[in-house]
C-alpha positions in Angstrom: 0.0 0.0 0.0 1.3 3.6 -0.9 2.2 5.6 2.1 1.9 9.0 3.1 4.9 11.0 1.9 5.2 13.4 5.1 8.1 15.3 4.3 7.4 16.0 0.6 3.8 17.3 2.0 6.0 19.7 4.4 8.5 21.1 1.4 4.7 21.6 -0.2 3.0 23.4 2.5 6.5 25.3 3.2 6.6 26.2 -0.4 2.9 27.6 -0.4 3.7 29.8 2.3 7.0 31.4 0.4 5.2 32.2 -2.6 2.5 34.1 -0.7 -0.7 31.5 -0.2 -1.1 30.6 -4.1 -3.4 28.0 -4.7 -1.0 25.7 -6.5 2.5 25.3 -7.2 2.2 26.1 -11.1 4.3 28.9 -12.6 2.7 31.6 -14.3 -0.7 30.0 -14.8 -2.9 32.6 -17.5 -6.8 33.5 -16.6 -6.1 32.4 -12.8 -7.5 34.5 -9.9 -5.4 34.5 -6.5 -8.2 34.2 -4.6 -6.1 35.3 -1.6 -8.5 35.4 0.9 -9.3 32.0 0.8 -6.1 30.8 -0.2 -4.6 32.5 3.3 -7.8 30.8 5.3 -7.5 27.9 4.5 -3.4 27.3 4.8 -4.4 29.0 8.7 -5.7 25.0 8.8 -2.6 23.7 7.5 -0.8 25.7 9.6 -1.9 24.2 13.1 -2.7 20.4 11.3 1.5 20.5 10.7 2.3 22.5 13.8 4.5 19.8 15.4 6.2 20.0 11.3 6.9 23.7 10.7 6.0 27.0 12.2 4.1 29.3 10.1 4.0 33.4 10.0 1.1 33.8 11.9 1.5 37.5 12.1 1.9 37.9 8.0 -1.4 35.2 7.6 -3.4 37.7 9.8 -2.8 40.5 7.6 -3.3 39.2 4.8 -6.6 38.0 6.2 -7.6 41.5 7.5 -6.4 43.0 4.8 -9.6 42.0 2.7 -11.9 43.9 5.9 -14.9 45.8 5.3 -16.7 48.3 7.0 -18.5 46.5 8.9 -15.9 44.1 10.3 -16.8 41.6 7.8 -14.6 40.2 4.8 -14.5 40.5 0.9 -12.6 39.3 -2.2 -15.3 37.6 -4.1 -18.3 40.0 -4.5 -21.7 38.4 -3.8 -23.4 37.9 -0.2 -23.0 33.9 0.1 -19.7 34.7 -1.0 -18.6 37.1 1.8 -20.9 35.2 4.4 -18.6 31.7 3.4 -15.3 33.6 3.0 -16.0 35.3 6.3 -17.0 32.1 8.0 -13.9 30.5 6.3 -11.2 33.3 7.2 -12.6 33.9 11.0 -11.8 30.0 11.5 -8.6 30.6 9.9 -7.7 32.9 12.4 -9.2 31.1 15.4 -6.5 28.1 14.1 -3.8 30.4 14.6 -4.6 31.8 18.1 -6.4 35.0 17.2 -9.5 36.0 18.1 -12.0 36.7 15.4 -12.4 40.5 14.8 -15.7 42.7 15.6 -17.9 42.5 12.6 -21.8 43.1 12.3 -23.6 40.3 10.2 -27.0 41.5 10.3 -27.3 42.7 7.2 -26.5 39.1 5.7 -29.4 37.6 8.0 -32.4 39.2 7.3 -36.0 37.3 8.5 -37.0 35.2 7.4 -33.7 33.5 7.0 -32.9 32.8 3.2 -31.1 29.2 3.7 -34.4 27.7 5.5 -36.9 28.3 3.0 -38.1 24.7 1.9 -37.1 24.4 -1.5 -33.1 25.4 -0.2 -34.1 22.3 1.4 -33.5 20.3 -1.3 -30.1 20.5 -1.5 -29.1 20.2 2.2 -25.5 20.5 1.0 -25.9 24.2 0.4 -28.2 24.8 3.1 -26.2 23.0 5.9 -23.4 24.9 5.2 -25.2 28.1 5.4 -27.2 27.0 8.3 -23.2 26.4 9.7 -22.2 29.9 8.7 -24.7 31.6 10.8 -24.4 29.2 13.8 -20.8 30.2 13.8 -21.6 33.8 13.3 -24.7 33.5 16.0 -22.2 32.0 18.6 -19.6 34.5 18.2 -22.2 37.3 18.3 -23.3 35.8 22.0 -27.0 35.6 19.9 -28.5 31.9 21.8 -31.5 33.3 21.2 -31.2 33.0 17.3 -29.0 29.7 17.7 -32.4 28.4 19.9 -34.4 29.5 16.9 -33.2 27.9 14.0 -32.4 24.6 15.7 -36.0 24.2 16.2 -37.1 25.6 12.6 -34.6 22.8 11.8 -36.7 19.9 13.3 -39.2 20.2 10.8 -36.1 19.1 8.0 -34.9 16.7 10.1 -35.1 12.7 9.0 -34.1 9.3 10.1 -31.2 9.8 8.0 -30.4 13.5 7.8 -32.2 16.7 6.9 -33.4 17.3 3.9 -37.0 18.8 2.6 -39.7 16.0 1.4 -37.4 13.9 -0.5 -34.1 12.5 -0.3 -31.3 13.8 -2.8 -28.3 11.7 -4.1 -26.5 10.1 -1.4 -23.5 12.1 -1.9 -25.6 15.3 -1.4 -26.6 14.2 1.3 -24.1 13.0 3.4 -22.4 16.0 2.5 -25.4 17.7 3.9 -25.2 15.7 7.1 -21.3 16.9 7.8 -22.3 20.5 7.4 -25.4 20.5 9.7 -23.2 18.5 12.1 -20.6 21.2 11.7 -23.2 23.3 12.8 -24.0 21.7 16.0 -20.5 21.8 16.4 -20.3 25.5 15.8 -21.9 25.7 19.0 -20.8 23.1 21.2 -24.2 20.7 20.8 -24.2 17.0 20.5 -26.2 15.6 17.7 -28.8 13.1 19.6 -28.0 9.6 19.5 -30.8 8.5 18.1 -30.2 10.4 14.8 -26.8 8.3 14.7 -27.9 5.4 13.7 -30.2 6.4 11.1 -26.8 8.7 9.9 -24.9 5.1 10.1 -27.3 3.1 7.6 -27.4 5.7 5.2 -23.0 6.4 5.4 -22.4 2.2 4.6 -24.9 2.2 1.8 -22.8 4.9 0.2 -20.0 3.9 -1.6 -19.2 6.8 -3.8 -16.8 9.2 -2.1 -14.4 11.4 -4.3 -12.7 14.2 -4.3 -11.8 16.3 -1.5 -14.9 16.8 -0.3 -16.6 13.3 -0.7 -13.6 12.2 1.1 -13.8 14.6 4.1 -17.3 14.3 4.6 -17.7 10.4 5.3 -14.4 10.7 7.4 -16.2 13.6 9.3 -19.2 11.6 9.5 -17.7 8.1 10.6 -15.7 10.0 13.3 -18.4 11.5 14.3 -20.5 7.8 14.6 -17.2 6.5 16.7 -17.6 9.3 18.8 -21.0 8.0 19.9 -20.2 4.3 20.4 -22.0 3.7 16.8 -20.8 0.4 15.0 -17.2 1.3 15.8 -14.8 -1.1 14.2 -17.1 -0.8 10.8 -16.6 2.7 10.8 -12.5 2.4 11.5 -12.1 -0.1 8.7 -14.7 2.5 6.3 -11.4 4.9 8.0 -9.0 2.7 6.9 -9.8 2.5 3.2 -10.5 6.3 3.0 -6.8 6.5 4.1 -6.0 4.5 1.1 -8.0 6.7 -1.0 -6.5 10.1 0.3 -2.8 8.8 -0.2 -3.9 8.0 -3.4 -4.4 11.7 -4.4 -1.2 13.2 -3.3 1.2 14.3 -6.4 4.5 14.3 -6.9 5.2 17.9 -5.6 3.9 16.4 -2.2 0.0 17.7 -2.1 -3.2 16.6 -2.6 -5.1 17.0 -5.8 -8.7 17.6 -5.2 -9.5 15.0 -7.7 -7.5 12.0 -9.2 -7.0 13.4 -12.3 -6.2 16.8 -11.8 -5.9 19.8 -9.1 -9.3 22.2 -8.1 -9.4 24.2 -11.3 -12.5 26.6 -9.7 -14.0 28.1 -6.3 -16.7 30.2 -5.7 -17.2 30.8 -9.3 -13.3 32.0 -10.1 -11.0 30.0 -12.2 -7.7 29.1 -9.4 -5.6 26.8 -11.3 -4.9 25.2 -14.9 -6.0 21.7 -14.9 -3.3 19.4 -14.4 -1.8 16.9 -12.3 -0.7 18.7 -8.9 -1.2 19.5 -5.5 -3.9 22.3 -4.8 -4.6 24.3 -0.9 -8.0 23.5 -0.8 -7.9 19.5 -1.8 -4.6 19.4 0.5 -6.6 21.7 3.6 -9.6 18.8 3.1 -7.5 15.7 3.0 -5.5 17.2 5.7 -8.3 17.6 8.3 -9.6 14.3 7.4 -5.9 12.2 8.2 -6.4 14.5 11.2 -9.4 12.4 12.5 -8.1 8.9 10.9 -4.8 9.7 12.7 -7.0 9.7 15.7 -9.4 7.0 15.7 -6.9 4.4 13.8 -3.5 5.3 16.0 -1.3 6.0 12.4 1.3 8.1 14.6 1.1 10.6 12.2 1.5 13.4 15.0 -0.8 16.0 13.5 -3.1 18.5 15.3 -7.0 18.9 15.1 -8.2 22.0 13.3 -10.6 24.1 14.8 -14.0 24.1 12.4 
């Protein structure tokens, strides 16, 4: 079996940093967008995953991060609401990783009633919805707002299904099982558990589904099989699911020591911008995702790989 090249991942990560947060290592790419914010988020996560491997410049990742700061204490590079609300979500964690506080901001403007990402029909695509859902739990908890977390946690009941959350009809299993990681990245958000009873139902639905790909296929049934050990669910299925998604995310890292988002090339897009040629190498966000998943593998199947949990 191929094993994780450690120290080539390190010269990669390393690398990233000296050129200034790029999304890849290719030279000179035409038609790419830097995508900074983002880019400087998301290494934030690399940054205390490899801690015991390299010390990053915290101080010059902050800036950058603030740099993109709007008036009201949100953040910006990608115009578009969902945009700023995920990129702020994104960058505040970032800095949280790396031991800073996150920054005054006012959200309300983002989060008018009634809320936009628990109407029905967004519903239907609990990926989407879960992560926004996530965004404002974050944004709610860090505001000191229990009132509003109170709130949509029980408009959420009304979604919620033996096997996730999801409005009248179930989507494609890799929709929603994504859509279960980000509402339980909600719950998260806030320090909730997610009831047992709702594990098990999670559990039937995560062994039927044997499609995971790509950085965040990956992730998510890592996320959610931790999750299933955490509650005493089925636990020596769910570290043998661990083990061959190990296999599978060694499998994706290229010769320049990252991760590819996909098998047969790096992430060529995000949030609507074009980030990379497409080609063979590592990129920041499949290597951030594949990352935080041999984070919880590391834990629940002993690997030694000495990395440290980021903060979601």
């Amino acid at each position: 079996m191929k094993e994780l090249d450690k120290e080539a991942l390190i010269s990669w990560i390393k690398t990233i940093e000296r050129e200034g947060y790029p999304w890849t290592l290719q030279k000179n790419p035409k038609g790419v967008d830097k995508c900074l914010l983002s880019s400087a988020s998301l290494f934030c996560k690399l940054a205390r995953i490899y801690s015991n491997y390299f010390t990053a410049n915290k101080d010059a990742l902050r800036d950058v991060i603030l740099s993109f700061s709007r008036p009201d204490g949100m953040l910006e590079d990608i115009e578009g609401d969902k945009n700023v609300i995920s990129e702020t979500r994104q960058s505040f964690s970032g800095l949280i990783n790396i031991g800073y506080d996150v920054p005054d901001f006012d959200c309300s403007s983002f989060f008018q009633e009634p809320l936009y990402f628990m109407r029905e029909s967004e519903w239907n695509n609990p990926w989407g919805a879960g992560a926004h859902l996530s965004h404002y739990m974050f944004f709610m908890h860090h505001s000191g707002r229990r009132d509003k977390i109170d709130s949509v946690l029980q408009d959420l009941k009304k979604f919620e299904k033996p096997e996730g959350w999801y409005y009248k009809h179930p989507p494609d299993a890799h929709t929603l099982v994504n859509g279960i990681m980000k509402v339980m990245t909600a719950f998260d958000a806030v320090g909730i558990e997610i009831p047992q009873e709702n594990m098990r139902g999670i559990l039937e639905l995560v062994f039927s589904y044997n499609s995971a790909y790509g950085g965040c296929g990956i992730y998510d049934l890592v996320y959610v099989l931790d999750k299933c050990i955490e509650h005493e669910v089925r636990v020596e299925e769910c570290k043998a699911a661990m083990e061959s998604c190990y296999k599978s995310i060694v499998s994706h890292q290229q010769n320049d020591g990252g991760f590819s988002y996909s098998l047969d090339s790096c992430q060529t897009g995000f949030y609507g911008k074009q980030i990379a040629n497409r080609s063979l190498c590592g990129d920041i966000h499949g290597t951030t995702l594949f990352s935080m998943a041999l984070v919880r593998i590391d834990h629940r199947l002993e690997l030694g790989l000495n990395l440290c949990p980021a903060i979601t």
